[in-house]
N, C-alpha and C positions, 0 to 999 in steps of 0.2 A: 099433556102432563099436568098433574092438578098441582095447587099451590104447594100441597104436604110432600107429593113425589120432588119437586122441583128443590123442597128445605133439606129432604135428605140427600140428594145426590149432591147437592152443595155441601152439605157436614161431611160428606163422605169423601169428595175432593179434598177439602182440607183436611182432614183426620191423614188423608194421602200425601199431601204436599208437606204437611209437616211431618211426616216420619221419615219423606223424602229429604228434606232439610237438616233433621237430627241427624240421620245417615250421614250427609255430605258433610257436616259442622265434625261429626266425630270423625270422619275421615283425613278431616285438616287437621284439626287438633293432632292427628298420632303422625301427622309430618307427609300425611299423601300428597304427591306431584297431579295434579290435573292434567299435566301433557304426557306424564306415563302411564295414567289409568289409562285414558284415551286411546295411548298407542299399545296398550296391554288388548285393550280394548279389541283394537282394530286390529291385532295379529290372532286373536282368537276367531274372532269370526271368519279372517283370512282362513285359517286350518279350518276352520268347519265347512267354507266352499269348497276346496283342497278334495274335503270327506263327500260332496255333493249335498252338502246340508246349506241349511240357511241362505238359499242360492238368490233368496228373494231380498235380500238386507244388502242396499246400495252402499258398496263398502266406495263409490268415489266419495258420494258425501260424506262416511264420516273421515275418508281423510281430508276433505274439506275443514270441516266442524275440528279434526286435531291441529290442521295449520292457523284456525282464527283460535285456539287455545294457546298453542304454543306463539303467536303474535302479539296474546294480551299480555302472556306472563313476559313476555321480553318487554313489552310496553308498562308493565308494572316493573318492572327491574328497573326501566329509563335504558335500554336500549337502544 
């Protein structure tokens, strides 16, 4: 990869992470739960294995990934 390819796939990452970020920031702002997206999350892809779809998306990890969400938000409460 030359210096020029390696600048853009770098601008293109952040051009990415930050529209990733404005997403997430206006999803707080309008009062989104992180532990309900997460488990909204996780029961849709649930019904799509259900359907034989998505059969390859490790639903242990993300209820993994939903119980260290739902552990910070209790740990930002002072639980």
């Amino acid at each position: 990869m030359t210096t020029t390819d390696t600048a853009a796939a770098l601008a293109a990452y952040h051009r990415t992470f930050d529209e990733m970020e404005r997403r997430g920031a206006g999803l707080l702002d309008d009062g989104a739960n992180p532990a309900k997206l997460a488990r909204d999350l996780l029961c849709v892809v649930l019904r799509l294995q259900c359907e034989d779809r998505f059969t390859g998306v490790d639903v242990a990890a993300l209820e993994d990934v939903l119980g260290q969400i739902v552990t910070a938000q209790e740990d930002e409460a002072g639980r």
